[in-house]
N, C-alpha and C positions, 0 to 999 in steps of 0.2 A: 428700379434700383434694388439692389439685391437683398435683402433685410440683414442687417448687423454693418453695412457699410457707411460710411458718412460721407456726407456730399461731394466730397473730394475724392473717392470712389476708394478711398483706401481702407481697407477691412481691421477694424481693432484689435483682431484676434491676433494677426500678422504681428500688427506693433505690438503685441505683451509677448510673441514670441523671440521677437528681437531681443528683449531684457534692458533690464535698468542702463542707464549712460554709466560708463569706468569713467574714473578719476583721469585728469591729463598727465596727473604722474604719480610714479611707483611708490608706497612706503616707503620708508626710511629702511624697513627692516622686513625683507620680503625671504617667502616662505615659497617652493618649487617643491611638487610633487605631481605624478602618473596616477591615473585611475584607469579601470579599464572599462570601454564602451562595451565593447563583445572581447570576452575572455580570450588571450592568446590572437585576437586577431587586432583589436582596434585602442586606440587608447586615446586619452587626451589627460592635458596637464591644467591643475588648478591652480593658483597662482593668492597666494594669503597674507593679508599684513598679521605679523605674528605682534607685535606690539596691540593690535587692536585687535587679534583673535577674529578678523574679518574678510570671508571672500572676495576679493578683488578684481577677478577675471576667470573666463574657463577658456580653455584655448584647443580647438581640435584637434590635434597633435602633440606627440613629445617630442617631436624632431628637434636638431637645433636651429633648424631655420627659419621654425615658426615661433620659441619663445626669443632666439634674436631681432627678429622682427617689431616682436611686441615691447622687448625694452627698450629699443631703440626709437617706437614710438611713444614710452610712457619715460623718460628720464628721472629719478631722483632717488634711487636705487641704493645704498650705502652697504647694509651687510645682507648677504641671500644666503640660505638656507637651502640647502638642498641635500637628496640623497646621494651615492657614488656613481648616477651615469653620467656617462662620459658626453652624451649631446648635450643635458644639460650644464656643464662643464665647459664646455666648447662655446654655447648660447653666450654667456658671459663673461668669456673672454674677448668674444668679439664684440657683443653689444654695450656691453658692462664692464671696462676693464680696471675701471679704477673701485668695483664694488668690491669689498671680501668676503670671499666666498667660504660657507662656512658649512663641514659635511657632517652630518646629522650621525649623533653619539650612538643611537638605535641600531641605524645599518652596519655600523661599524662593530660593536659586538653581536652583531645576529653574524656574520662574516667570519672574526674571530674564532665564534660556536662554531661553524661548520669545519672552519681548521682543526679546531680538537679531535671534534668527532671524526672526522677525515683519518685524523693520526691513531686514534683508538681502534679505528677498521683495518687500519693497513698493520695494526700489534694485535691482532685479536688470536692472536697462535701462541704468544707468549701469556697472554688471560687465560687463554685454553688452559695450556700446560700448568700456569700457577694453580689453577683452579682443582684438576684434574690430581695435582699432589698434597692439594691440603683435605682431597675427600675422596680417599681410595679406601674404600674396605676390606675384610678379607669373607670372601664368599662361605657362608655359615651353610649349619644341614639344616635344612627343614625335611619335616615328615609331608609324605605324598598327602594330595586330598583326598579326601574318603568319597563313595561313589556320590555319583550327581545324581539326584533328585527327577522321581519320573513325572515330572509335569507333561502337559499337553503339548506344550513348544518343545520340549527337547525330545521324546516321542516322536513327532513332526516332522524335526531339523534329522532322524535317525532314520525313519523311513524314505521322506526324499535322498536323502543319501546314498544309500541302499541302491532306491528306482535308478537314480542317474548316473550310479556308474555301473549298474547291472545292463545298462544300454549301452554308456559305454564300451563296453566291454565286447558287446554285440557289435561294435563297430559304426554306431551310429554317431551323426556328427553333433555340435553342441545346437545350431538353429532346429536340427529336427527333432532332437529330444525336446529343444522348449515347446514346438509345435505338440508334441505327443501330451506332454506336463501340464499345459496352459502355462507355462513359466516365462518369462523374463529369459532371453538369450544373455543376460548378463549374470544373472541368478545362478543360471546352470553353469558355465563358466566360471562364480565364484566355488561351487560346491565340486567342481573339477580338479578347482589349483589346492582348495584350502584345506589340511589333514580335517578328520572327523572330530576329535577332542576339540581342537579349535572352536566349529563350530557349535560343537554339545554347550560348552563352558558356557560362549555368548548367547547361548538360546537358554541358558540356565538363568542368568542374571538380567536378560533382554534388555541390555546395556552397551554399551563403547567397550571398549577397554582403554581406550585413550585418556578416560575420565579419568584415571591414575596418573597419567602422564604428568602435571605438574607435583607430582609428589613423589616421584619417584627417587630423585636426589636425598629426598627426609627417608624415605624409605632402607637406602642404599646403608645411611647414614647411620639410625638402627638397628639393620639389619647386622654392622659391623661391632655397633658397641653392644647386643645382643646373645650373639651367634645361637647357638641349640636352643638357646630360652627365649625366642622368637617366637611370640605365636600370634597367630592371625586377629583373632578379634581384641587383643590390648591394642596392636597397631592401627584397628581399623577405630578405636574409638581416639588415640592421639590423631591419626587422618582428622578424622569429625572436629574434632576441637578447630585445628587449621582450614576447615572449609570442606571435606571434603565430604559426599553428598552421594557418592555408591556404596553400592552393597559392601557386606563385609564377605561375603565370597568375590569379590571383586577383588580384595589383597589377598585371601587366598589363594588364592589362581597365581599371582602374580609372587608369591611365594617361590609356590611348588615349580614356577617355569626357573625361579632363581636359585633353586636349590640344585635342581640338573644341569643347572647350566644353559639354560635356553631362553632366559631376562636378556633382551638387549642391553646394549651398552648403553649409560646414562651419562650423558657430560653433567658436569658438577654446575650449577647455578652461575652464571655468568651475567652482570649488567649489559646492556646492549651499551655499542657507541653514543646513541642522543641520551642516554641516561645518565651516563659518565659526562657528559657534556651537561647535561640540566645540573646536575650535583656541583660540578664546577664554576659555572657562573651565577649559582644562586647564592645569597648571602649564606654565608657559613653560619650563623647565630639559626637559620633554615633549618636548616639539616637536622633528620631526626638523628639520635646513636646510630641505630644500625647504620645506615645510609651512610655516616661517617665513617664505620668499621669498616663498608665493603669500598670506599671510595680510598682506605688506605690501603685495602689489602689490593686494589688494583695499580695503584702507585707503587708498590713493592712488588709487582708481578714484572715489570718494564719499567728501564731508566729513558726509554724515549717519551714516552707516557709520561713520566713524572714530571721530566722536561718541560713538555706539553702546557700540564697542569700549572707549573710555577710560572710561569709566562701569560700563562692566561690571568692567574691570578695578581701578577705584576701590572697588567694591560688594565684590569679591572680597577686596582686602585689609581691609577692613572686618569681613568674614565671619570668615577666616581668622586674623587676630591677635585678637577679639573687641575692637574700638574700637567700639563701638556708641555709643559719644558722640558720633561722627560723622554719623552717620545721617542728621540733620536737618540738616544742611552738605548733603549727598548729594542725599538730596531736592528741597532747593533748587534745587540747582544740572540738576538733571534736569528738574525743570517747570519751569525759565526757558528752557533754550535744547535740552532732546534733543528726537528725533524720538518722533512720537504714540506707539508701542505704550512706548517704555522711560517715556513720559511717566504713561501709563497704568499701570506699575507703582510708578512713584513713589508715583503718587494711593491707590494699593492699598496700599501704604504707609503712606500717614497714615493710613486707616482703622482702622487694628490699630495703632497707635502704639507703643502700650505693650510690649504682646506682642513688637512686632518689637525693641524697642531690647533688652527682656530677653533675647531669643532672640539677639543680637550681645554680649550683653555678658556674661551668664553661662555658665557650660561644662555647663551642662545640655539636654537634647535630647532627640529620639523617635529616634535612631539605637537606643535597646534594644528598645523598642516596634517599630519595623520589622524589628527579627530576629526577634519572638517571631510578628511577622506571617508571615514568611517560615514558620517554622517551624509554622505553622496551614495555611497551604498546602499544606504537605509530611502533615501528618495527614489533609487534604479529602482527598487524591488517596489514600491509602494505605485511605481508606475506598470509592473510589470513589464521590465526592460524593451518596452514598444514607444518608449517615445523618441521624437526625433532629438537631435542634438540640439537644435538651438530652444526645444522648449526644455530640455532638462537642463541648460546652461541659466535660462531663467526662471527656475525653480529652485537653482542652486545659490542664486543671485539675491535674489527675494526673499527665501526662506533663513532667517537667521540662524 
C-alpha cells in the first residue's frame, strides 16, 4: 500500500484538496467578484457572505453559466453584490431572479473617473491655449557666455571633432571612421549631425541638458518679469531652492540659447487628464491651495470641462450620502447637455438601472468581497502562482 493512503486506497492529500464542504444555501446577502488565475488569460469567481465577511465558494470560471449553475444549486440568495459585468448580471437573472442585484459604488466611480479624464483629453487644446496665455513672456537680452573652460573632456569633445570630420571630409563613411577611431558608429554619427558648441557646452558640464527641462516654464516665467537684469547664477540659486541639482552653467547655456533665440519652445505647465481627474473625485477639504488654484484655472480654460466637473461632482454626493433617488435627475441632465464620454456613462447607466439605484441607495457593497480578493492575491504569490486550482480554492477556503 502506498504510504499516505488509507485502507480504502484513497490518498488524504486528494481529500484536503478537494476543500471544506459549502453551505446547501447561499447567504442572505452574497458578495460576486473575478480574480485572475494567469493574468489576461484565466479567471475564476469568489463568491462571499458579506454579512459574515466569509468566503463561501471559489468557482473556476466567471462565465455566466457556471455561477448560474451554482446558485441554482445553493438557493437562498436575497441581495448579491456584484461589479458591472454583464455575465455576472446575466447569472442572476437566470438563476436568481427574484434576488437584488446590487452594483458596487467602487466600480461605479472608478468608471465615472475615466469619463472625466476621457473628456479632459479630448479638451486638452483648449488647456493648451488657456495655459500658453496666462504665461507668455517677452523674450529678454541676455549677454553671450564667456569662453568655456579647457578641461580635459571639452579638449577631447574638440579633437574628436576635428578627427571625424577631417575624415569626413575625405569622404569616408561613418562605420569606417568608427573602425579607424575605435568608436561607437553611433558616437561618430552623433558628432556628424550635432554643431560643435553643442557638444563643447555638454562636455563642459558633463551633464543632460534635459536636467533643466522641468524648469524651464519658472525659467520662461523670470526670465519675462526680469528681462536685462537676468543673470544666470541669481536663477540658478531660485532653480536650487525648487529642486534643481545642475550646474549653474547649465542655466547659463540655457540663457544664452534664449537670448538668440534658439531655447525651444516651452508649453506652460499643464495638469495631465488622471490629475484633473484625481483633484475632482477627492474630497475637496483634500486638496492643497495650489491644487485648488490650478483645478480652477482648468475649469475656466473649457466650459466642456467645467461641465464635466460639476457632474462629477453632483454623481459624487449622490454616491456618498446614498440619494440614489436622484440618479435619474442625474442622468437626465448628463445626456441633454454633458460632453460624449460622461454622456456615454450616463447611457451605461440606464442599462443596469436597477442595480445602479440599489447600489446608491442601500449601504451594501463589494468593498468585503475586494478584501477577501486582495487577500487571494496575497495566497497566489505565497504559493508562487504553481498551484493547482483546486488546492488554492482550498487554501482560500480554510484560511480565514
Amino acid at each position: 500500500m502506498p504510504q499516505g493512503a488509507d485502507e480504502g486506497g484513497t490518498d488524504p492529500a486528494a481529500g484536503a484538496a478537494a476543500g471544506p464542504p459549502v453551505p446547501a444555501r447561499a447567504p442572505r446577502v452574497l458578495g460576486v467578484d473575478d480574480f485572475a488565475l494567469r493574468r489576461r488569460t484565466r479567471y475564476a469567481t469568489v463568491l462571499v457572505d458579506v454579512e459574515a465577511s466569509r468566503v463561501v465558494d471559489v468557482l473556476s470560471d466567471r462565465t455566466a453559466e457556471v455561477l448560474a449553475d451554482w446558485l441554482a444549486q445553493h438557493p437562498g440568495a436575497e441581495v448579491i453584490c456584484r461589479d458591472r459585468a454583464s455575465a455576472y448580471s446575466k447569472a442572476i437573472r437566470q438563476a436568481a431572479p427574484h434576488a437584488l442585484e446590487v452594483a458596487d459604488r467602487w466600480h461605479l466611480l472608478q468608471n465615472l473617473s475615466n469619463a472625466l479624464e476621457k473628456t479632459c483629453h479630448q479638451h486638452r487644446s483648449c488647456l493648451r491655449k488657456h495655459a500658453e496665455q496666462e504665461a507668455r513672456p517677452s523674450p529678454p537680452k541676455i549677454e553671450p557666455l564667456q569662453d568655456l573652460p579647457r578641461t580635459a573632456m571639452v579638449e577631447r569633445t574638440r579633437h574628436r571633432y576635428e578627427d571625424i570630420h577631417r575624415l569626413l571630409d575625405e569622404g569616408r563613411t561613418v562605420n569606417g571612421i568608427a573602425r579607424d577611431l575605435d568608436l561607437d558608429p553611433r558616437t561618430v554619427d552623433k558628432y556628424k549631425k550635432t554643431p560643435l558648441d553643442d557638444l563643447l557646452a555638454s562636455a563642459a558640464n558633463r551633464r543632460p541638458n534635459t536636467g533643466i527641462s522641468p524648469f524651464k516654464p519658472y525659467l520662461h516665467l523670470r526670465l519675462g518679469q526680469l528681462g536685462n537684469k537676468a543673470v544666470g547664477a541669481h536663477l540658478h540659486r531660485e532653480l536650487r531652492e525648487r529642486g534643481f541639482r545642475g550646474h549653474v552653467r547649465t542655466v547659463e547655456r540655457y540663457l544664452a540659447r534664449f537670448s538668440i533665440g534658439e531655447a525651444e519652445t516651452v508649453h506652460a505647465p499643464m495638469p495631465s487628464p488622471s490629475t484633473v481627474a484625481a483633484w475632482v473625485t477627492r474630497h475637496r477639504e483634500l486638496l492643497t491651495e495650489e491644487e485648488e488654484d490650478q483645478l480652477l484655472r482648468v475649469r475656466l480654460a473649457c466650459p466642456d470641462i467645467t461641465r464635466a466637473c460639476d457632474l462629477t461632482w453632483a454623481f459624487l454626493d449622490i454616491t456618498r450620502n446614498l440619494r440614489g433617488t436622484l440618479l435619474l435627475e442625474w442622468i437626465h441632465q448628463a445626456v441633454q447637455d454633458a460632453p460624449k464620454p460622461m454622456r456615454g456613462f450616463a447611457n451605461g447607466l440606464l442599462q443596469d438601472l436597477d442595480a445602479v439605484t440599489a447600489g446608491l441607495t442601500l449601504p451594501w457593497s463589494s468593498g468585503i468581497v475586494e478584501g477577501h480578493v486582495n487577500r487571494i492575491k496575497t495566497l497566489k504569490r505565497a504559493m508562487y502562482g504553481r498551484a493547482s486550482f483546486k488546492l488554492l480554492r482550498t487554501r482560500i477556503l480554510t484560511h480565514p
